[in-house]
C-alpha positions as CSV (number, residue, x, y, z in Angstrom):
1,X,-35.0,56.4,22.3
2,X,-33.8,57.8,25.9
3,X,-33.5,54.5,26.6
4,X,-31.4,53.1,24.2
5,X,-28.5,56.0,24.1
6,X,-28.6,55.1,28.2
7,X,-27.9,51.5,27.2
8,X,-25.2,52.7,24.4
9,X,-23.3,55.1,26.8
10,X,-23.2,52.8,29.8
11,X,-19.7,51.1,30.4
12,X,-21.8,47.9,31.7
13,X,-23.2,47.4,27.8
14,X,-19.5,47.3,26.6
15,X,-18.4,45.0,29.2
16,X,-21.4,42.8,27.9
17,X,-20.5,43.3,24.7
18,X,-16.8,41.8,24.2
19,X,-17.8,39.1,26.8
20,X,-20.8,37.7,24.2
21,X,-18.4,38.6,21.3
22,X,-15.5,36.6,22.6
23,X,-16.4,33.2,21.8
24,X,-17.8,34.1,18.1
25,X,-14.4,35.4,18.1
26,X,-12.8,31.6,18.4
27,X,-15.2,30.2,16.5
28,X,-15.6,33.0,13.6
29,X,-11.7,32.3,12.9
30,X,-12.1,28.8,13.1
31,X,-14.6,28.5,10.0
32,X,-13.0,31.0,8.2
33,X,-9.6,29.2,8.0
34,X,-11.2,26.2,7.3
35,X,-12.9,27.7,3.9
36,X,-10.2,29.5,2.8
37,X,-8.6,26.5,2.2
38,X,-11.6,25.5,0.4
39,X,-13.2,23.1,3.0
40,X,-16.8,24.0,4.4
41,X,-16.9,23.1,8.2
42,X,-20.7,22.6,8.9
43,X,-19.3,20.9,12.4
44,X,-19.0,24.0,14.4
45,X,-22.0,23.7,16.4
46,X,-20.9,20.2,17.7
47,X,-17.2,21.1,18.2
48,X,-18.0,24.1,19.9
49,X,-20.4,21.7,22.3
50,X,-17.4,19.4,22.9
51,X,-14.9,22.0,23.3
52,X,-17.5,23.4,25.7
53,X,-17.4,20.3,27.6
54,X,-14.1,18.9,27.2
55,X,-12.6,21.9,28.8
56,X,-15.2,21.8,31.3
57,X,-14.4,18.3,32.1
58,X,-11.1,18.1,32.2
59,X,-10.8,21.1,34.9
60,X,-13.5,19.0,37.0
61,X,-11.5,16.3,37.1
62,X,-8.1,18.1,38.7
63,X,-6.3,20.0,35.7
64,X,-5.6,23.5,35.4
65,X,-7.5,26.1,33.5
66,X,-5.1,26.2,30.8
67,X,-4.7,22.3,30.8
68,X,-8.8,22.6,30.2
69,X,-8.1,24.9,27.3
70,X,-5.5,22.7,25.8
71,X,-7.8,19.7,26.3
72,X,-10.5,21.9,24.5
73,X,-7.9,22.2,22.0
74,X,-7.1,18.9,21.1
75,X,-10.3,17.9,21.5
76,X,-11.6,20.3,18.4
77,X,-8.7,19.2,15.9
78,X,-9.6,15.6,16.4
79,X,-12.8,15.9,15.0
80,X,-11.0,18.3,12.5
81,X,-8.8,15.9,11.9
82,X,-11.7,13.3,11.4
83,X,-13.7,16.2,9.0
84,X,-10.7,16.4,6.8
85,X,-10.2,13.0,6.2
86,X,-13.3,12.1,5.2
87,X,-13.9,15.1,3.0
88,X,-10.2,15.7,1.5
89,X,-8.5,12.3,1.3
90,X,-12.2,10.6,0.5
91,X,-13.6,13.8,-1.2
92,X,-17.2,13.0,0.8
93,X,-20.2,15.6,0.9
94,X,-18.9,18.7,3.0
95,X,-22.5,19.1,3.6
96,X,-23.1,15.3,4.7
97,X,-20.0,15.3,6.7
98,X,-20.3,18.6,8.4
99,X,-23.4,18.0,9.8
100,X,-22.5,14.3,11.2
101,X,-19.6,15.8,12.7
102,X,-22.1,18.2,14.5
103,X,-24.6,15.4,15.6
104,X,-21.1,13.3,16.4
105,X,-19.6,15.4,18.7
106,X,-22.8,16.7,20.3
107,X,-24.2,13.4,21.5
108,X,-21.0,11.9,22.5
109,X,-20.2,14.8,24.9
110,X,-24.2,14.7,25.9
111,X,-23.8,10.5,25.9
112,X,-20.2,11.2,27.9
113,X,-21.7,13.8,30.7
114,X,-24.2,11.2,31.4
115,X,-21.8,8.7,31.8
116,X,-19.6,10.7,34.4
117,X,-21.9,12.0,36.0
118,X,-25.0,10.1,36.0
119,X,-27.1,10.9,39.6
120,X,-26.2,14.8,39.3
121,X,-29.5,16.6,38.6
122,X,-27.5,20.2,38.3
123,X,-24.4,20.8,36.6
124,X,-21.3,21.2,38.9
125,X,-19.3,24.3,39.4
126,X,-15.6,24.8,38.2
127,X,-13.4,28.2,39.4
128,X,-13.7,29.6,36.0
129,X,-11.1,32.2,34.6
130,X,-11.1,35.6,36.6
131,X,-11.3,39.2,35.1
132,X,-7.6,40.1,34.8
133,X,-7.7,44.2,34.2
134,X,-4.8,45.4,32.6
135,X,-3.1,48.4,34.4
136,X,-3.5,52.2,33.0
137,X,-5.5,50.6,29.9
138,X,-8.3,49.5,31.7
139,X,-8.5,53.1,33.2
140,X,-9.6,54.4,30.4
141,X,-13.1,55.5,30.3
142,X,-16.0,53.6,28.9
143,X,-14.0,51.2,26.5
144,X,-11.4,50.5,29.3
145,X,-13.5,48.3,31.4
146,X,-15.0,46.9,28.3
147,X,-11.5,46.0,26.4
148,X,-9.2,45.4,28.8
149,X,-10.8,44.6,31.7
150,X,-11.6,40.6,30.9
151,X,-10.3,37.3,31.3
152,X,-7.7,35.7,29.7
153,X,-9.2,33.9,27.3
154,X,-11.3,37.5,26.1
155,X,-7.4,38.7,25.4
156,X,-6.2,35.3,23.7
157,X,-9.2,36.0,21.3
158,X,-7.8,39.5,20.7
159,X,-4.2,37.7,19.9
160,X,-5.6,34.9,17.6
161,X,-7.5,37.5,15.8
162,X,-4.3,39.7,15.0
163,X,-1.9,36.5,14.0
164,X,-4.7,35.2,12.0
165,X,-4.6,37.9,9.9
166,X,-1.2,38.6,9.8
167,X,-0.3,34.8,9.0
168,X,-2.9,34.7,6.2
169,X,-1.9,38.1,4.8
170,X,1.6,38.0,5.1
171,X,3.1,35.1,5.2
172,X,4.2,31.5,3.2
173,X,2.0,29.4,5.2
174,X,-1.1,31.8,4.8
175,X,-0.4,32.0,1.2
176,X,-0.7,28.2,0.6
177,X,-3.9,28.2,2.5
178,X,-5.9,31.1,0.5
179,X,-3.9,29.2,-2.9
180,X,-5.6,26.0,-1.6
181,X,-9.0,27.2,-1.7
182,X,-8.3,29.4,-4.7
183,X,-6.4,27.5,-6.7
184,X,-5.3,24.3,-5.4
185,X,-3.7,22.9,-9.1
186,X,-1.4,26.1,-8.4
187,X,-1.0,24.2,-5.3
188,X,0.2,21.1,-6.5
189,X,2.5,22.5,-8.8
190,X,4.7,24.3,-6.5
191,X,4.9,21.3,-5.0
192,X,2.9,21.3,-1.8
193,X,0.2,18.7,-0.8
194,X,-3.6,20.5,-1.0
195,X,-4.3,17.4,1.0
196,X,-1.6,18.1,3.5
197,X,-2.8,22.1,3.5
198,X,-6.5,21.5,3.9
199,X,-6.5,19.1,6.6
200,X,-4.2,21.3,8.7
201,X,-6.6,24.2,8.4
202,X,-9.3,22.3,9.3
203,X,-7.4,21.0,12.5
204,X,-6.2,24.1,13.4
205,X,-9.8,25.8,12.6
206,X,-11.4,23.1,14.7
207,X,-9.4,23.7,17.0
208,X,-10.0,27.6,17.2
209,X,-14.1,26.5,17.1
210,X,-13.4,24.0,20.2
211,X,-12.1,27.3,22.2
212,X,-15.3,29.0,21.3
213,X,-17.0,26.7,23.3
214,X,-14.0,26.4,26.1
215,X,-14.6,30.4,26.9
216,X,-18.7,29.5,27.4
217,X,-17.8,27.4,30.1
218,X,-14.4,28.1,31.4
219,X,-14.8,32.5,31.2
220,X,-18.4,33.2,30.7
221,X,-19.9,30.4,33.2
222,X,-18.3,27.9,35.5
223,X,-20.5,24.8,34.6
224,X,-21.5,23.1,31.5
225,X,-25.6,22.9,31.1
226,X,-26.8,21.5,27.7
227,X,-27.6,23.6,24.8
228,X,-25.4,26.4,25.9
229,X,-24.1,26.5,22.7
230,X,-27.4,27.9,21.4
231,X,-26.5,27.7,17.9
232,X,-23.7,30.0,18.2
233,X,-22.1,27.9,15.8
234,X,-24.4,28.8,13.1
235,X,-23.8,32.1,13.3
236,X,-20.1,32.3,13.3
237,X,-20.4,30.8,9.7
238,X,-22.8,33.8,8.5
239,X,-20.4,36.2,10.2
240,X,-17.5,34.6,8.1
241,X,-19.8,35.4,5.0
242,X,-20.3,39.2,6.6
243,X,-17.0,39.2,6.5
244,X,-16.1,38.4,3.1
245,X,-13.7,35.9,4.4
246,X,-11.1,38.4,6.1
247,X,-10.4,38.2,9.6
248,X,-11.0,42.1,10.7
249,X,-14.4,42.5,8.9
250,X,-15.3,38.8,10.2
251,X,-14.3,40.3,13.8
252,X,-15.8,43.3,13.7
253,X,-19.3,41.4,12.5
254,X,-18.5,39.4,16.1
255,X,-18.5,42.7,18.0
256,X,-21.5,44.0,15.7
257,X,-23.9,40.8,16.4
258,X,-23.0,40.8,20.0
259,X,-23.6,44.5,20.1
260,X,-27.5,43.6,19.6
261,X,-27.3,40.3,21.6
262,X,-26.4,42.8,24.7
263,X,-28.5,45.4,23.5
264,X,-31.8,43.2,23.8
265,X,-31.0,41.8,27.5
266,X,-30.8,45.4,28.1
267,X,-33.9,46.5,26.6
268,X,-36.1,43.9,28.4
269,X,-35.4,45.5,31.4
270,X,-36.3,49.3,30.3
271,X,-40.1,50.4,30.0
272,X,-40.5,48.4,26.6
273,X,-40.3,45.6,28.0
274,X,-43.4,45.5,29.8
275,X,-45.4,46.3,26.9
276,X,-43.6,44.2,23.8
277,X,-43.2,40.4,24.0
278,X,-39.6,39.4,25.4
279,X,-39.6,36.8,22.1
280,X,-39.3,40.0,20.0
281,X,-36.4,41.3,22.1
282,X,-34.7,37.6,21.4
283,X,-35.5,38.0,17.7
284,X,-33.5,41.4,17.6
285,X,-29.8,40.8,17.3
286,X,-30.9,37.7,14.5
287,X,-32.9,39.6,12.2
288,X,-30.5,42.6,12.5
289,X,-27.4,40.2,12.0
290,X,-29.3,38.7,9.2
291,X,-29.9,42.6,7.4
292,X,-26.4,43.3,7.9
293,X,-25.3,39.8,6.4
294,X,-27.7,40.7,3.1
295,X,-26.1,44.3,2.6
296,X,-22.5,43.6,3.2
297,X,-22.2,39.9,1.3
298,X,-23.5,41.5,-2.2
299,X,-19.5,42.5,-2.6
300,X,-18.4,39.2,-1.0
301,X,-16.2,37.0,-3.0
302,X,-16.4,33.2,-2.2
303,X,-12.9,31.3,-2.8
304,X,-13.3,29.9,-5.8
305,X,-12.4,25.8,-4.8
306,X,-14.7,26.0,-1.5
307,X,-16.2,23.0,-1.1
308,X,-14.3,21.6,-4.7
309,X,-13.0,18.2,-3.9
310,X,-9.3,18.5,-5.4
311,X,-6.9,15.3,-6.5
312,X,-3.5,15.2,-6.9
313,X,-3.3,15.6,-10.7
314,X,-6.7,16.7,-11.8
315,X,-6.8,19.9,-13.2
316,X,-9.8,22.1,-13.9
């Protein structure tokens, strides 16, 4: 127990702790845009692997970090684009579709590495983002270093996560996307396309997934190495679920899973972790996520038209 409130009041475990969270961050927003507009977007795992790699990529080959993230970008609302076609406009399994997008987008940026690089045995090193501290904020003991002392794309997460919220709260736009996976007849007969809606929110969501994978290799490493992703994707769809589709409890389920994640690193290196297997350890923040998704999605609502083909003119 020593152990563990060591680990919990250490400045080091916070740091850990928004670094692993960042990313599910990206990604966590990503899916839940997407099905609040009613479309389920099983292709997270891939387009977090090509955003991963794109971004990657592209800064390899002579762009800027930012030109890498906007690469990354573009990159995941292509195959958003390509998701929402084929399930909006041709009303094709969600299911069926999400998952080719996954083993799409993951063997073409596996199939693509190979091709650019096809003699190189380990993977190359970029200049990845640096650890920009903010000034005064950063001072502040314990959650200082942990908050504001991380790289740009740690405090681009924190921004996306605000305007996310606010846009779908507060605004029009937000209102036509929780309509569209509410009620997208209601939709229709204000006059707006559900088509239009739900392909845009599965771009833009894409898009948000793609950066999830950008920050593994462009903040938290330098290189790209296969299965990085580590189903990370996965994960980001429960925590939308934890969240009961809103943005702040779908955040703080980020911070909460990647509390564990850098809890059981930790813990591997106390005393327990010469007498309990490390797989145990790994199993931790999974089973604990998993507990926490049981308890707090009783209360969850699901918008009613996820994963409800809609046509203009049908009504239910």
């Amino acid at each position: 127990m020593s152990d563990v409130i060591a680990i919990l009041i250490s400045a080091s475990f916070w740091v850990a702790l928004v670094r692993i969270a960042s990313p599910l961050i990206f990604a966590t927003l990503g899916e839940l845009i997407c099905e609040r507009a009613g479309v389920l977007n099983l292709g997270i795992e891939g387009i977090m692997v090509a955003g991963a790699f794109a971004g990657w990529i592209a800064v390899y080959a002579g762009l800027g970090l930012w030109a890498g993230v906007g690469v990354a970008l573009l990159t995941g609302m292509a195959f958003g684009a390509l998701h929402g076609v084929l399930t909006v406009l041709f009303g094709l399994s969600q299911h069926v579709v999400g998952l080719g997008i996954t083993l799409l987008a993951t063997a073409s940026s596996y199939y693509t590495y190979r091709l650019v690089l096809p003699n190189v045995s380990s993977p190359p090193r970029i200049t990845a983002f640096p650890v920009v501290p903010i000034p005064i904020l950063s001072d502040i003991p314990l959650l200082g270093p942990a908050l504001f002392a991380q790289t740009p794309l740690t405090y681009l997460a924190y921004a996306l996560a605000i305007a996310t919220a606010l846009i779908l709260a507060r605004s029009p736009l937000g209102l036509a996307v929780r309509a569209a996976g509410e009620n997208p007849a209601a939709v229709e007969a204000q006059g707006l396309s559900v088509a239009a809606i739900r392909i845009g929110a599965v771009m833009v969501g894409s898009g948000l997934m793609a950066l999830g994978g950008a920050f593994l290799t462009m903040s938290a490493f330098n290189s790209f190495f296969f299965e990085m992703v580590n189903g990370r994707g996965w994960i980001c769809i429960a925590l939308v679920v934890f969240g009961a589709w809103k943005p702040g409890k779908a955040v703080a389920g980020a911070f909460l899973f990647a509390g564990f994640d850098a809890l059981q690193i930790r813990l591997q290196q106390t005393g327990l972790g010469t007498m309990v297997p490390y797989q145990l350890f790994l199993m931790l923040p999974y089973v604990l996520s998993i507990l926490a998704l049981v308890v707090m999605s009783r209360r969850a609502e699901v918008p009613a038209a996820l994963m409800q083909p809609y046509r203009k003119g049908e009504r239910r």
